[in-house]
C-alpha positions in Angstrom: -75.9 -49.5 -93.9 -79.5 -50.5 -94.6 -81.4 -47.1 -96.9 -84.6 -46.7 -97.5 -84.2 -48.3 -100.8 -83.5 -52.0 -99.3 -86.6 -51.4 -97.2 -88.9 -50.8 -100.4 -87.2 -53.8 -101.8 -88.0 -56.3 -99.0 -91.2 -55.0 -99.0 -91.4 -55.6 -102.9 -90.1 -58.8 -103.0 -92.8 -59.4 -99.7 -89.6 -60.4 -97.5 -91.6 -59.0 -94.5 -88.5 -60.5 -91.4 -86.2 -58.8 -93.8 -87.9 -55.1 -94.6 -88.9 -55.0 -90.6 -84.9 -55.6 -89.7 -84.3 -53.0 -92.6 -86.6 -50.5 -91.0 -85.1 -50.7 -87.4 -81.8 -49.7 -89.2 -83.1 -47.1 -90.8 -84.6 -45.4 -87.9 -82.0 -46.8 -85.9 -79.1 -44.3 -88.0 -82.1 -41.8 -88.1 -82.0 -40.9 -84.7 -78.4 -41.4 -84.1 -78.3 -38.8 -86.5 -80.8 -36.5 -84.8 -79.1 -37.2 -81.8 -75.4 -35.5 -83.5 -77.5 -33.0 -84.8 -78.7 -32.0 -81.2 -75.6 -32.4 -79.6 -73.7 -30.2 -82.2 -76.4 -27.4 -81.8 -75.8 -27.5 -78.3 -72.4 -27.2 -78.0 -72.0 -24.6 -80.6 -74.9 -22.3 -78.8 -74.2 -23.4 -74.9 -71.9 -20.6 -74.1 -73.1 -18.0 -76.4 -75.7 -17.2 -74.5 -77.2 -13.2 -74.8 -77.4 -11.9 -71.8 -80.5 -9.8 -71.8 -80.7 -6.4 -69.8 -82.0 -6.9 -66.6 -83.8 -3.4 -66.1 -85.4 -1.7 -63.4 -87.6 -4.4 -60.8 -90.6 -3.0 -59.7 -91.2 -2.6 -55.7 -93.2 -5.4 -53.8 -95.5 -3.5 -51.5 -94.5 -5.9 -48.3 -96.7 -4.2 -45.7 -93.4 -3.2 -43.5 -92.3 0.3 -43.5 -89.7 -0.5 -41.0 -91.5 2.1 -38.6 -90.9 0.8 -35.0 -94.1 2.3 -34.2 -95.8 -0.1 -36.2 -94.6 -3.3 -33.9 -97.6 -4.3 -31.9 -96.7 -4.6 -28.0 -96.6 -8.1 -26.2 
């Protein structure tokens, strides 16, 4: 596995084919390992999930007061 290290040596030594290959490795494993990271958070948190109160809903003023003298005639 390519490290930083071997990046700042191909660099050093001005092996520019070799230090570009050595950086796509070393982001490569970066983001496989950010990847795990995200994966592990979301199976340890995807069923602990805190289920919040839901408390009282306030009343939508509809307009209808179910008053049958409120229908208009046809």
């Amino acid at each position: 596995m390519a490290t930083a290290r071997d990046l700042i040596g191909s660099v050093a030594k001005g092996d520019l084919n070799t230090a570009n290959d050595t950086f796509k490795d070393v982001m490569a494993a970066k983001v496989a390992n950010a990847w795990d990271s995200a994966r592990m958070d979301v199976a340890r948190t995807a069923f602990d999930a805190v289920e919040e109160p839901m408390g009282e809903a306030e009343p939508v003023d509809t307009g209808i007061s179910g008053d049958p003298a409120e229908v208009e005639e046809e």
